[in-house]
C-alpha positions as CSV (number, residue, x, y, z in Angstrom):
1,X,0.0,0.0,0.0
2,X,1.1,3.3,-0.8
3,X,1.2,5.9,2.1
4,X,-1.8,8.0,0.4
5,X,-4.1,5.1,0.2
6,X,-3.3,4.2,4.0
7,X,-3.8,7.6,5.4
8,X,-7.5,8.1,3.0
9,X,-8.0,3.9,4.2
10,X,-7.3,5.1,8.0
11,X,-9.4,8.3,7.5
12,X,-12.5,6.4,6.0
13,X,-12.0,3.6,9.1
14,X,-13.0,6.3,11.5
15,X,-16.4,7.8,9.7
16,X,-19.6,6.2,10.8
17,X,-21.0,3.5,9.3
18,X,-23.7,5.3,7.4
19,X,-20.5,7.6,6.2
20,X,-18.2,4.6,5.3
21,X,-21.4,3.0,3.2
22,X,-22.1,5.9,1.2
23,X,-18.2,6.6,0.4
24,X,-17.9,2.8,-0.4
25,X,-21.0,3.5,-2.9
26,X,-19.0,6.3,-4.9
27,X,-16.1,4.3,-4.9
28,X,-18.2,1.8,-6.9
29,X,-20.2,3.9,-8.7
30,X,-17.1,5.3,-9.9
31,X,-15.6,1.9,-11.2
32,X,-19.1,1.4,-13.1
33,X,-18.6,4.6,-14.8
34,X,-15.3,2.5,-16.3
35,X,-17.0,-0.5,-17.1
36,X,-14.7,-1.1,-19.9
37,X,-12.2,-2.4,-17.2
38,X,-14.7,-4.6,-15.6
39,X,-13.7,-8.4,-16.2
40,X,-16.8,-9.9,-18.6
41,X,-17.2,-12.2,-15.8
42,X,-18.0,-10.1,-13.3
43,X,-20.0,-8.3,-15.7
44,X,-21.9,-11.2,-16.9
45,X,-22.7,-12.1,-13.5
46,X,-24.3,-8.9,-12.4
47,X,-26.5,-9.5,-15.8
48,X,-27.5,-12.9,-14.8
49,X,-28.5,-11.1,-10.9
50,X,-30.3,-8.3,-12.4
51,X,-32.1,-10.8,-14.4
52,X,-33.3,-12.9,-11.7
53,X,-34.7,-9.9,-9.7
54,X,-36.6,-8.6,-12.9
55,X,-37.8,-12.0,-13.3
56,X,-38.8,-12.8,-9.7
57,X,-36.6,-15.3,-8.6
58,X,-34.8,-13.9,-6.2
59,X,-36.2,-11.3,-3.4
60,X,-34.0,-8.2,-2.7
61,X,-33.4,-7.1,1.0
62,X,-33.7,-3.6,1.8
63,X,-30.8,-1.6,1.9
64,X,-32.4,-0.4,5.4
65,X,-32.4,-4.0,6.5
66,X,-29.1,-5.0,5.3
67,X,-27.5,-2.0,7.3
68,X,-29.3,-2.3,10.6
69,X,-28.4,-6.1,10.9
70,X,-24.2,-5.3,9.9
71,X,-24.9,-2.1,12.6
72,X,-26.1,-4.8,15.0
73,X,-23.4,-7.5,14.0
74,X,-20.2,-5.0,14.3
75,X,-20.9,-2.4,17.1
């Protein structure tokens, strides 16, 4: 690790969890803006996910839920 990535990685360690969860979703919102370097496999999965939700065969959870029960789990 370089000593930039450490001191942002130590930084983001210390927001809340709410915080560290919306900086983790612009982090990956900004590697889907590059989807060009996404491996097809990856990208083929997330088709094949998307596609069972659409289709019914899998339920989503909540973002809400997901959240409350790591909140729970880790503090």
């Amino acid at each position: 690790m370089t000593e930039l990535f450490s001191e942002i990685a130590n930084s983001a360690l210390g927001l809340s969890v709410k915080e560290r969860a919306q900086l983790a979703h612009v982090i990956i919102a900004s590697i889907h803006d590059d989807r060009s370097e996404l491996p097809s496999a990856c990208d083929n999965e997330l088709k094949k996910r998307v596609q069972d939700i659409r289709r019914g065969r899998v339920k989503g959870i909540p973002a809400e839920e997901v959240f409350a029960k790591l909140e729970e789990k880790y503090h």
